[in-house]
C-alpha positions as CSV (number, residue, x, y, z in Angstrom):
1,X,45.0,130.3,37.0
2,X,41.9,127.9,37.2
3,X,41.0,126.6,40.4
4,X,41.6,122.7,38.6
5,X,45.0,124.3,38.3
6,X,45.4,125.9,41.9
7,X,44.6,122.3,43.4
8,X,47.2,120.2,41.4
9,X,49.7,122.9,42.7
10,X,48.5,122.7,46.1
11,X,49.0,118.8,45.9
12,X,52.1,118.8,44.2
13,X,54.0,121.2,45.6
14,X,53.1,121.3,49.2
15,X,50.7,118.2,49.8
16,X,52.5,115.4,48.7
17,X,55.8,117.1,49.5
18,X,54.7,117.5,53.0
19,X,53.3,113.6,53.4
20,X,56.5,112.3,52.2
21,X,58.8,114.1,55.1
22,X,55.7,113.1,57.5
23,X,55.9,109.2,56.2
24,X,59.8,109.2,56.0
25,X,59.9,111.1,59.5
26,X,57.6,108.3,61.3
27,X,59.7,105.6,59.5
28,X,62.7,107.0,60.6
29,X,61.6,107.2,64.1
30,X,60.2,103.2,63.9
31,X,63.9,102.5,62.6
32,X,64.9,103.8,65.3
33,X,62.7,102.2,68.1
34,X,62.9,98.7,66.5
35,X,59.3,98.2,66.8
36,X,56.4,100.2,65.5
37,X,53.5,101.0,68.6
38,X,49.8,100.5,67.2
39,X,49.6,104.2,67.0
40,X,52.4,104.3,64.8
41,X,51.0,102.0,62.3
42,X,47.8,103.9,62.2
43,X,49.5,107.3,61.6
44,X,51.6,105.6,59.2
45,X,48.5,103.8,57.1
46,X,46.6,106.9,57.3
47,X,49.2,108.9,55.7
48,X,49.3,105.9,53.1
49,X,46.3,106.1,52.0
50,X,46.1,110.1,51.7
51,X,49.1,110.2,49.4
52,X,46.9,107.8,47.4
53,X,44.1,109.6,47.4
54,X,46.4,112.7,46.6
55,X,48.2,111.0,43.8
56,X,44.3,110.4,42.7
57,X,43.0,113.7,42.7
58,X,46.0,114.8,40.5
59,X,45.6,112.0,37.8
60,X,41.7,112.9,37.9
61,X,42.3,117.0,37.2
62,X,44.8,115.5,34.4
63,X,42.1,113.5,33.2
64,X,39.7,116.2,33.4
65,X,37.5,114.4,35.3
66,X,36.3,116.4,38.4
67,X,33.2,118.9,38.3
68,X,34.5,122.3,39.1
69,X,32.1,122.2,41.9
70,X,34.0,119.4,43.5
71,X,37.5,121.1,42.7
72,X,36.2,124.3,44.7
73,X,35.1,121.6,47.6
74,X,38.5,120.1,47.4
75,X,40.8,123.1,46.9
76,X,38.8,124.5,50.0
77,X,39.1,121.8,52.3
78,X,42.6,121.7,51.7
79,X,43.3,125.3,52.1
80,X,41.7,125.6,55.3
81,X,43.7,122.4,56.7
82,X,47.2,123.5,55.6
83,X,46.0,126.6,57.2
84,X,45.2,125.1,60.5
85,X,48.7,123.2,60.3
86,X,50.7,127.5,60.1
């Protein structure tokens, strides 16, 4: 398996999954509150524009468009954040 390949896994099986409950999770707990605090809105906006920049990467590997050099960056940054999150 390539690394191009290792990444798109990564982001499609546990980095966008794990957004989604994080983004459903905060709105849930807004819903619940009524009223969103400042810090909510920033959590929620960052997690926004991660799972865009996810969705991104994904459609760039599927373009072929990334320099293996910048797949190793990625795939490394990632793995060592969804380690520090076990």
């Amino acid at each position: 398996m390539t690394s191009a390949d290792k990444l798109k896994n990564l982001l499609e099986r546990e980095i966008l999954p794990d957004l989604e409950v994080a983004i459903d999770e905060l709105f849930s707990n807004i819903d619940k509150s009524k009223n969103a605090s400042k810090a909510q809105k920033d959590d929620l906006e960052e997690m926004r524009e991660m799972r865009t920049e996810c969705f991104a990467i994904v459609e760039e590997l599927g373009r072929d468009e990334l320099e293996a050099e910048e797949i190793e960056e990625l795939l490394a940054e990632l793995m060592d954040i969804k380690t520090e999150e076990e």
